[in-house]
C-alpha positions in Angstrom: 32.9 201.1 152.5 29.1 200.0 154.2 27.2 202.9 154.7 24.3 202.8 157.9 22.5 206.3 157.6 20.3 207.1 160.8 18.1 209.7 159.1 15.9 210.9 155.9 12.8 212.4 155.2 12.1 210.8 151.8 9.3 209.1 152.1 7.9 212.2 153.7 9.0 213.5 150.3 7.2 211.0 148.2 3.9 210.7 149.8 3.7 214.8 149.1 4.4 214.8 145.7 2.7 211.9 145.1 -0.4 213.9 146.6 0.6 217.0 144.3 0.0 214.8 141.2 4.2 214.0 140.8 5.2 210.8 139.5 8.0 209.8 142.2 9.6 206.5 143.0 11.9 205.3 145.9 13.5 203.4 143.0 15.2 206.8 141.3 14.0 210.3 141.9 15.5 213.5 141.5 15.8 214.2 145.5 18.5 213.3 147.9 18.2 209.8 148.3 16.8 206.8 146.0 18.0 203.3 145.6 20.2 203.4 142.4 22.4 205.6 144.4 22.0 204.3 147.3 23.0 200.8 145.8 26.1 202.5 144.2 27.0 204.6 147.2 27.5 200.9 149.0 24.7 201.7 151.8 23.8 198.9 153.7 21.3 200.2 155.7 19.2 203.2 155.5 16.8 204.4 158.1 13.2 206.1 156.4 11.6 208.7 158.8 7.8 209.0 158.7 8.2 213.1 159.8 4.9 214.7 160.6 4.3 218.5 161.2 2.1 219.0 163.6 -0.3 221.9 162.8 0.0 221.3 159.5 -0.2 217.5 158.4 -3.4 217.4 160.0 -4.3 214.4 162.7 -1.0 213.3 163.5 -1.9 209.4 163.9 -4.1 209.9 160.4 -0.5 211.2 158.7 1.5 208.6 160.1 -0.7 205.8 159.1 -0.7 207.4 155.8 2.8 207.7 155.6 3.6 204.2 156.5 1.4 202.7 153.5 3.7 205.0 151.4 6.8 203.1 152.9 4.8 199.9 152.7 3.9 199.9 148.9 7.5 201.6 148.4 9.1 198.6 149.6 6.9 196.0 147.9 7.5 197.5 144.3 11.4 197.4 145.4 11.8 193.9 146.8 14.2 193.4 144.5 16.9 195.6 146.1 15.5 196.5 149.5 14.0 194.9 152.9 12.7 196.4 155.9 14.4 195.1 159.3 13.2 194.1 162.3 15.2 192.8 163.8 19.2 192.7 163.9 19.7 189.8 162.4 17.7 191.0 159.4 20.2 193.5 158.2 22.7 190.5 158.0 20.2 188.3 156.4 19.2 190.9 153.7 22.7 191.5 152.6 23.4 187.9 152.0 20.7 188.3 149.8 22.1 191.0 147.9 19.7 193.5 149.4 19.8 196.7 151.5 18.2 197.5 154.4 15.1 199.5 155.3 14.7 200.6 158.4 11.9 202.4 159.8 11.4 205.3 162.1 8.7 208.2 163.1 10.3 211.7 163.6 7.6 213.4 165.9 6.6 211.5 169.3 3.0 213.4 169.0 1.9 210.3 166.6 1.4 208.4 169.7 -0.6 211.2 171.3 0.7 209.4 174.4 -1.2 206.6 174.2 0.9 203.3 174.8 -1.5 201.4 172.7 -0.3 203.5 169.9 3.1 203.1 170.6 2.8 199.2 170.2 1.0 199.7 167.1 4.3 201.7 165.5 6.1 198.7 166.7 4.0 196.0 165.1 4.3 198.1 162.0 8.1 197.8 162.3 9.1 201.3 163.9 12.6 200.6 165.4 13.3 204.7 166.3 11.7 207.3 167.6 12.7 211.0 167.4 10.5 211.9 170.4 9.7 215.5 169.0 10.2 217.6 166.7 10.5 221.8 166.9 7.0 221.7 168.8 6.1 220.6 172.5 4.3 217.2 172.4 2.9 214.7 175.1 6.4 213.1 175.4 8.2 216.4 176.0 9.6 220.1 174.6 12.0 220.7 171.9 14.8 222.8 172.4 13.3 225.1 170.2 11.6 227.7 172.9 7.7 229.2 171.4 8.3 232.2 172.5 11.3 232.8 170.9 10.1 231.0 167.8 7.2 233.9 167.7 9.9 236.8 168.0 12.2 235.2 164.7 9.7 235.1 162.8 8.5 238.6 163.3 11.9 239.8 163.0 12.1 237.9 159.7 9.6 239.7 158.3 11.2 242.9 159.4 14.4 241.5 157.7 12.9 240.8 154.8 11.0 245.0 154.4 14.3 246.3 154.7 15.7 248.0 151.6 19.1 246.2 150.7 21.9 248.6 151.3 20.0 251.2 152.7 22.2 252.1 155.8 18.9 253.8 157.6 17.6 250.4 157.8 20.8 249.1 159.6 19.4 249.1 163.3 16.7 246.7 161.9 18.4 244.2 160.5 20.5 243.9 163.7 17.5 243.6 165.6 16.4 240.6 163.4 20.0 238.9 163.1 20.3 239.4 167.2 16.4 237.6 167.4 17.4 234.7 165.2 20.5 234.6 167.3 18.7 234.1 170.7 16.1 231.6 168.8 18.9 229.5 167.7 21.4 229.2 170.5 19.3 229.8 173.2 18.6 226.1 174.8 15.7 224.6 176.6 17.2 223.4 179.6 14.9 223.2 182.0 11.5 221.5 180.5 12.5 217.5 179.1 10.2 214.5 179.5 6.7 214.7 180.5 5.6 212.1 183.2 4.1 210.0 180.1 7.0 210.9 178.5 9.2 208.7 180.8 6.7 206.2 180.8 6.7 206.0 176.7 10.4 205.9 176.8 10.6 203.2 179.2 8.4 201.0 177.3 10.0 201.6 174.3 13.9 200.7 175.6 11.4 197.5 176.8 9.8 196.9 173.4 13.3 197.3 171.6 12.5 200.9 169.8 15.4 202.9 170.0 15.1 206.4 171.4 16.4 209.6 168.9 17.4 212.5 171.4 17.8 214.9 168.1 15.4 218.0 168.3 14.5 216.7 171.9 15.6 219.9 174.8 19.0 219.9 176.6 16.5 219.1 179.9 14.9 215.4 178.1 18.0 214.4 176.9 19.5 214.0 180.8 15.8 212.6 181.6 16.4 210.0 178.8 19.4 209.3 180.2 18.0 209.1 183.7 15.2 206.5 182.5 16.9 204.1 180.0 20.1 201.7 180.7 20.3 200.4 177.0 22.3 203.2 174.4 20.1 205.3 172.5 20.9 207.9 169.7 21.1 211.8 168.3 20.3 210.1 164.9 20.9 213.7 163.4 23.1 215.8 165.6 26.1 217.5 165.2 28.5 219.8 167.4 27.1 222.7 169.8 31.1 223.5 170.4 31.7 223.5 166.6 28.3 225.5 165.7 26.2 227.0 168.3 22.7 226.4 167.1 20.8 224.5 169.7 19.8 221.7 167.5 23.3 220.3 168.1 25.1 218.1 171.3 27.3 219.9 173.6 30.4 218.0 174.7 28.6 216.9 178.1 26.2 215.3 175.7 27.9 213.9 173.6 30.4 212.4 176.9 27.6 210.7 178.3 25.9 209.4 174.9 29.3 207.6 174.4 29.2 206.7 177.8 26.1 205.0 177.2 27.1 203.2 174.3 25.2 205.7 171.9 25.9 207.2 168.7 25.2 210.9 167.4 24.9 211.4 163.5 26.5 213.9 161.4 23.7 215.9 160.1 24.6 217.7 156.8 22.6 220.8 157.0 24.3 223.8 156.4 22.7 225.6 159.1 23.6 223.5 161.6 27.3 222.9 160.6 28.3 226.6 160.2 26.1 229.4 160.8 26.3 232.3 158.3 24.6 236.5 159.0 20.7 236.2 157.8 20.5 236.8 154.2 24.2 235.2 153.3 23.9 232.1 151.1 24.9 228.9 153.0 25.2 226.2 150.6 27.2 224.0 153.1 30.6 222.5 152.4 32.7 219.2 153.6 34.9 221.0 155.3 32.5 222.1 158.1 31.0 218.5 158.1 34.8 217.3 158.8 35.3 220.1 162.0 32.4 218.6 163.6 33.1 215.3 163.2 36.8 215.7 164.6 35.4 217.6 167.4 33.1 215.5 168.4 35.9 212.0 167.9 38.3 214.6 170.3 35.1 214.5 172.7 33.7 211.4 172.8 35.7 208.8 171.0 35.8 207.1 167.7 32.6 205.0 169.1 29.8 207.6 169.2 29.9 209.1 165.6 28.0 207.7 162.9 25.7 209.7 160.0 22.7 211.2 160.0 22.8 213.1 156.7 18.9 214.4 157.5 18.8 214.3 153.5 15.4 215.4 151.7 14.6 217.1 154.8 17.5 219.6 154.6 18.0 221.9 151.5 20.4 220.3 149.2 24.2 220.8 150.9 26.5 222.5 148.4 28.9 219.6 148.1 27.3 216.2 149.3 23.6 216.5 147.6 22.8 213.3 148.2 23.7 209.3 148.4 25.6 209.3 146.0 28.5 211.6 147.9 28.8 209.5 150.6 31.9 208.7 149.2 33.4 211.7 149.1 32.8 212.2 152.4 34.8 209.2 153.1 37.9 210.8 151.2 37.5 214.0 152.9 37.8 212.4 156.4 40.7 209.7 155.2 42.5 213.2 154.0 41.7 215.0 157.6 43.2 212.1 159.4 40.4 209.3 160.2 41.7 205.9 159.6 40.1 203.4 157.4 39.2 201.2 160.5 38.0 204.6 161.8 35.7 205.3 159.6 34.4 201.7 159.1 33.1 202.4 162.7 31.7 206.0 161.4 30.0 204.8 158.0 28.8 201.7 159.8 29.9 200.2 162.9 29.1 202.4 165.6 25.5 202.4 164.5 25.1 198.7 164.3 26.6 197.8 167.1 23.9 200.0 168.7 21.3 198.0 166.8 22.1 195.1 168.2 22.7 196.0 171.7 18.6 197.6 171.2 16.8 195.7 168.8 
């Protein structure tokens, strides 16, 4: 088993504790992922988002650049067991020398602020992926995520959360707030996808060799991808729409013409996103549901188009794969639902380098 993992927020993770005062290392931490496990869980190649929240992180290219000298000094004090890639031939390279892979990618498009200079400078810092937004409208394009939706779940959870449990009275309310996280959640942007500079940032990135991550992107960007790149690109953490109807997933036309394209979507362990449960029901996430999706989407697409995306420390900690270190259970859960061991050779790793080299 070689395991090639599209998507984590950890250095996201480290750079803000480091900031709260925390003593944290990419070596061993008590989050998701870290490189003792990672070296026992057989990865070969893990990719490290630089996420930034905008309205929050404050100036968006200030955060990234901050987050990249995280990453930087990260993988200096780890040389030992871990190399960033820039190319494909680097993955191979750093395995012979008895190293994993680093690869490094921005999760919110905003960074660039639309500006191609800034762009080239995530490249010559070694960004290889971009997801092109995140849950808020940027220069690039809209999430499928719609504001004003967004606005009306979170008043409702604030209704939700007044009510007085078991208080029948209150009933009409809490159906009021389940049906407004319902529409937020499964109710698609389908019409609003790539900005003009959008396009124009995506083409130069397929020229560049940065791959472009459809996941969060609307239903409406990811056909305009499609319409404005030739090369594969991913859903680096994507699961089902089919299988679980939140918006955040691929629906079957999707995920067609992703493996159409050569692409690759990535199973995304978030509980939320694998099987949805009524507001206020725990949702700690099992295998099971991680399994459904994946034989959906196989039934869909073909064995070529799956890979993982396990979104880990940017998720809250999935009930039965908390972290790098289950990645092999995951691989006995699929052998036992029917995947071959060539099968998921392609899953764990495969697919997703094969897409690396046809893009880097």
């Amino acid at each position: 088993m070689k395991v090639a993992d599209m998507h984590c927020d950890t250095i996201y993770e480290i750079l803000r504790k480091k900031e709260q005062g925390q003593a944290i290392s990419l070596r061993s931490n008590e989050g998701h992922v870290d490189l003792l496990r990672m070296k026992r869980g057989q990865y070969l190649i893990q990719n490290f988002a630089l996420f930034v929240e905008l309205g929050r992180d404050g100036d968006p290219w200030e955060r990234v650049c901050a987050l990249f000298r995280c990453y930087q000094e990260e993988m200096e004090q780890n040389r030992d067991m871990i190399a960033p890639v820039l190319r494909f031939t680097d993955i191979a390279e750093n395995e012979a020398a008895g190293k994993m892979s680093a690869m490094l990618t921005v999760e919110e498009g905003a960074v660039c602020g639309g500006d191609l200079d800034k762009l080239h400078a995530l490249y010559r810092m070694g960004v290889r992926m971009i997801t092109l937004t995140w849950n808020y409208e940027n220069e690039i394009g809209f999430p499928n995520f719609l504001p004003k939706l967004r606005q009306e779940m979170k008043t409702a959870r604030e209704h939700w959360k007044s009510c007085e449990p078991g208080n029948p009275e209150e009933e009409e309310k809490r159906q009021a707030a389940q049906a407004a996280f319902d529409a937020y959640f499964h109710t698609p942007n389908r019409t609003a996808g790539l900005t003009e500079k959008g396009k124009e940032l995506v083409a130069e990135m397929e020229r560049l060799g940065m791959i472009p991550d459809v996941s969060h992107l609307s239903d409406g960007g990811f056909y305009d991808v499609l319409e404005v790149t030739s090369k594969p690109f991913v859903a680096s953490h994507s699961n089902a729409r089919a299988v679980s109807p939140s918006v955040r997933n691929l629906t079957d036309d999707m995920i067609r013409r992703l493996s159409e394209r050569g692409g690759v979507t990535g199973l995304n362990f978030c509980a939320d996103f694998l099987e949805e449960r009524p507001i206020g029901q725990e949702n700690p996430g099992t295998i099971e549901a991680v399994v459904r999706h994946a034989k959906h989407i196989v039934s869909v697409g073909g064995i070529e188009v799956l890979g993982l995306g396990s979104d880990f420390d940017g998720i809250g900690t999935h009930g039965e794969l908390p972290g790098a270190e289950s990645m092999g259970r995951l691989w006995e859960a699929l052998h036992g639902a029917g995947f071959t061991e060539g099968a998921l050779d392609k899953v764990f790793c495969e697919n997703v380098l094969r897409v690396y080299r046809d893009t880097l």
